[in-house]
Residue frames relative to the residue before (quaternion, step in Angstrom):
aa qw qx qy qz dx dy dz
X 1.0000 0.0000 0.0000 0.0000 0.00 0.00 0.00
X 0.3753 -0.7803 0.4635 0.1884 3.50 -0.42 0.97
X 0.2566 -0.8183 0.4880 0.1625 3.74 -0.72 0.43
X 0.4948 -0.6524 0.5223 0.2383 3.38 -1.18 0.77
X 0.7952 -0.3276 0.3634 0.3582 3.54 -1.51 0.47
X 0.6385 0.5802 -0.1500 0.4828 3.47 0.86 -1.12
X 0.3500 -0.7468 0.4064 0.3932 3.29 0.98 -1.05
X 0.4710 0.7085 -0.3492 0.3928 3.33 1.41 -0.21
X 0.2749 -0.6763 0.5705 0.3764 3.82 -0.97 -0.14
X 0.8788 0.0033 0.0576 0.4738 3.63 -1.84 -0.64
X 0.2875 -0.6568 0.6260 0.3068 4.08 0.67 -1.18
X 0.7178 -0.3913 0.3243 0.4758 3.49 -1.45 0.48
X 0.8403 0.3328 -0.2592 0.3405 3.70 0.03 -0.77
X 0.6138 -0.6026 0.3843 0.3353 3.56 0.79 0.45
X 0.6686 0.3673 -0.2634 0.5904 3.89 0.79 -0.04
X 0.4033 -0.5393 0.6334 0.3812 4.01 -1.60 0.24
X 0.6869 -0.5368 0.4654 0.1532 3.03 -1.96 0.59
X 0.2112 -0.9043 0.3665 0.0572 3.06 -0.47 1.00
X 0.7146 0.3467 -0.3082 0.5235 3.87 -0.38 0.78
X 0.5617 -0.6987 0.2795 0.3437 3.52 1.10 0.93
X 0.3502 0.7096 -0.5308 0.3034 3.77 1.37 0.36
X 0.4233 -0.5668 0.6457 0.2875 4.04 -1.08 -0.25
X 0.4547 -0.7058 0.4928 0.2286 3.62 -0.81 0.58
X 0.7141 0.4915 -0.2339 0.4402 3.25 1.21 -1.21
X 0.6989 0.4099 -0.3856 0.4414 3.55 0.94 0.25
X 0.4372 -0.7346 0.4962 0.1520 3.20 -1.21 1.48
X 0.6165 -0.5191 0.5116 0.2980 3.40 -1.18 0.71
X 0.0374 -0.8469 0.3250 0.4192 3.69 -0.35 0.63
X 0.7355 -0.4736 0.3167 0.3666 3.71 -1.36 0.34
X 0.3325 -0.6850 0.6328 0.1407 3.31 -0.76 1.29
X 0.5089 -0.6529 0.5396 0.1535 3.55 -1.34 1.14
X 0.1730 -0.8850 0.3260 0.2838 3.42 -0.38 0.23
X 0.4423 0.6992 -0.2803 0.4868 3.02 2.21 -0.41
X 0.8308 -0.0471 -0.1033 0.5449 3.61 0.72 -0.38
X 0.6542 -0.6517 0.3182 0.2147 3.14 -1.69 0.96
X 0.4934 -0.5210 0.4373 0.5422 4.14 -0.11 0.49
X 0.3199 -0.6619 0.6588 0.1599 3.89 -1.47 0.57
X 0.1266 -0.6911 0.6731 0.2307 3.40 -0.77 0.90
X 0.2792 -0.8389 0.4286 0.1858 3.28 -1.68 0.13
X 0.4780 -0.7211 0.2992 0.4026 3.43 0.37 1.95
X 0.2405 -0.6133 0.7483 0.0785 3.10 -1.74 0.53
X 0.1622 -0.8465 0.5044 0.0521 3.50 -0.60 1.14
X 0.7912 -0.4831 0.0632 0.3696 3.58 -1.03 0.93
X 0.4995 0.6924 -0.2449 0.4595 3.60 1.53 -0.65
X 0.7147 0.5981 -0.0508 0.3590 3.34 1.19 -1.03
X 0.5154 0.6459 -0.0481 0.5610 2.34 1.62 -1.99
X 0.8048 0.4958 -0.1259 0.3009 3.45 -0.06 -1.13
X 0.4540 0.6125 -0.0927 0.6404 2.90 2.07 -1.27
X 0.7115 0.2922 -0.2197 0.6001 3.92 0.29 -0.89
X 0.5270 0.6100 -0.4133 0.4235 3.93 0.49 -0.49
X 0.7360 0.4803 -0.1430 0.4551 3.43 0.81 -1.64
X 0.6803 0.4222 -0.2476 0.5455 3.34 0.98 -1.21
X 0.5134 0.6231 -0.3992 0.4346 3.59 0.91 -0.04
X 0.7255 0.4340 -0.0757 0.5287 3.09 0.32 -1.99
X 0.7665 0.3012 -0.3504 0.4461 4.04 0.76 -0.09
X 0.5133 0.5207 -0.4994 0.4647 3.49 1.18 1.13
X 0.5563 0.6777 -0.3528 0.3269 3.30 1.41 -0.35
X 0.4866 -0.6763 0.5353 0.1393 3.66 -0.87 1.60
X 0.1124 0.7402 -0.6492 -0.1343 4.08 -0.04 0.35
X 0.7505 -0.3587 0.4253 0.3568 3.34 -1.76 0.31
X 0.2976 -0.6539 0.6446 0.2616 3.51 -1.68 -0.23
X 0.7507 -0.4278 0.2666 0.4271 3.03 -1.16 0.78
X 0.6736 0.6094 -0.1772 0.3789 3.12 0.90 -1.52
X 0.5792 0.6333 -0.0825 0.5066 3.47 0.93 -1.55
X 0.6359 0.4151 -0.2827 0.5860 3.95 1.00 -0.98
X 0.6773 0.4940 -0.3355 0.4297 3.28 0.30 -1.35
X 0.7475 0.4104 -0.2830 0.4391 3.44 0.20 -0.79
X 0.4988 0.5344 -0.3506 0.5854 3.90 0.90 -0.66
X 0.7493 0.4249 -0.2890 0.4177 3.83 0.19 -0.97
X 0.5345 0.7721 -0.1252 0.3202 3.20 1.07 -0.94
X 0.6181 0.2691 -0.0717 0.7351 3.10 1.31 -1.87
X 0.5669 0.3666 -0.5836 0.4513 3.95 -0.19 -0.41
X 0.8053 0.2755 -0.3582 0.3837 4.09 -0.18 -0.23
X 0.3526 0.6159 -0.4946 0.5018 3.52 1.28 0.51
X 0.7842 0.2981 -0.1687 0.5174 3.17 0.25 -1.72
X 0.5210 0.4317 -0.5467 0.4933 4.10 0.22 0.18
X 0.4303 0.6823 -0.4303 0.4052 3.85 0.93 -1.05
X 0.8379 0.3680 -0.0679 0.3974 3.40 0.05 -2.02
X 0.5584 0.6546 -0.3316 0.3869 3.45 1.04 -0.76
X 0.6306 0.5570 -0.2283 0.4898 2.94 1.16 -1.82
X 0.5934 0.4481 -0.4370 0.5061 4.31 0.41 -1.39
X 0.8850 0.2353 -0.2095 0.3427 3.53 -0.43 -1.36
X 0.6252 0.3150 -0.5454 0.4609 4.01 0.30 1.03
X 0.5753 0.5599 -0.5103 0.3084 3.55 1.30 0.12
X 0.5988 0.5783 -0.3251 0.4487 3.49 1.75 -1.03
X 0.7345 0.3494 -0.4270 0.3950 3.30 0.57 -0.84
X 0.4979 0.5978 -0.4435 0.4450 3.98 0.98 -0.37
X 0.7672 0.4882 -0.2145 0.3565 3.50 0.90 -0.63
X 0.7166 0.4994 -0.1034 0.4758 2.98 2.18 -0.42
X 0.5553 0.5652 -0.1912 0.5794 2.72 2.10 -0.08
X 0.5656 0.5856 -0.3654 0.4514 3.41 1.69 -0.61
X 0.6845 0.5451 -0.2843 0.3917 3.38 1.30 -1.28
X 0.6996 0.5178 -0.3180 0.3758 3.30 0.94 -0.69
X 0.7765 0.3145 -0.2527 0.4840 3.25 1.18 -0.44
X 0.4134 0.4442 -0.4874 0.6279 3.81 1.12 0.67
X 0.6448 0.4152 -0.3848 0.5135 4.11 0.68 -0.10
X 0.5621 0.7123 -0.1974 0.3710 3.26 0.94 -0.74
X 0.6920 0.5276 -0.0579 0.4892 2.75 0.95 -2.38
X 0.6965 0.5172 -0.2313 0.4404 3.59 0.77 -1.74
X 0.4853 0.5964 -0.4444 0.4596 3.92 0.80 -0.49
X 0.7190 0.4238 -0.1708 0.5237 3.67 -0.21 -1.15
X 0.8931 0.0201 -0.3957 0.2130 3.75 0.43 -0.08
């Protein structure tokens, strides 16, 4: 029986574990008598994690915009043809429609 990294073999269900978790660790037990404490983070901090946020952030290239802008007025382009045809195909049908009855 071959053994995993872990040292363990197959586990109870015949397949490895999936999503890199360990089996042998328990989840730990929420108390029910008292509620979990969070622990405030004050505005200094804040501001501090904001930054370190905002300096993981990947922005476009110039290039990369241009092109993104590009296709959003392509596709408005097309949008625009195919609700005029069907606006135009619905008019007929209901000016045919209309014209029956008198």
């Amino acid at each position: 029986m071959a053994k995993s990294k872990s040292g363990h073999g197959k586990g109870a269900r015949g397949g490895q574990n999936r999503g890199g978790a360990s089996s042998d660790v328990a989840a730990p037990a929420k108390t029910a008598d008292r509620p979990s404490a969070k622990k405030r983070t004050g505005p200094l901090r804040f501001l501090q994690q904001v930054r370190a946020e905002g300096a993981k952030v990947t922005y476009p290239t110039r290039k990369e915009t241009g092109i993104t802008t590009l296709m959003v007025f392509i596709m408005v382009a097309v949008a625009s043809v195919f609700f005029l045809l069907v606006d135009i195909i619905i008019q007929t049908g209901v000016g045919f429609v209309l014209d029956l009855g008198s």
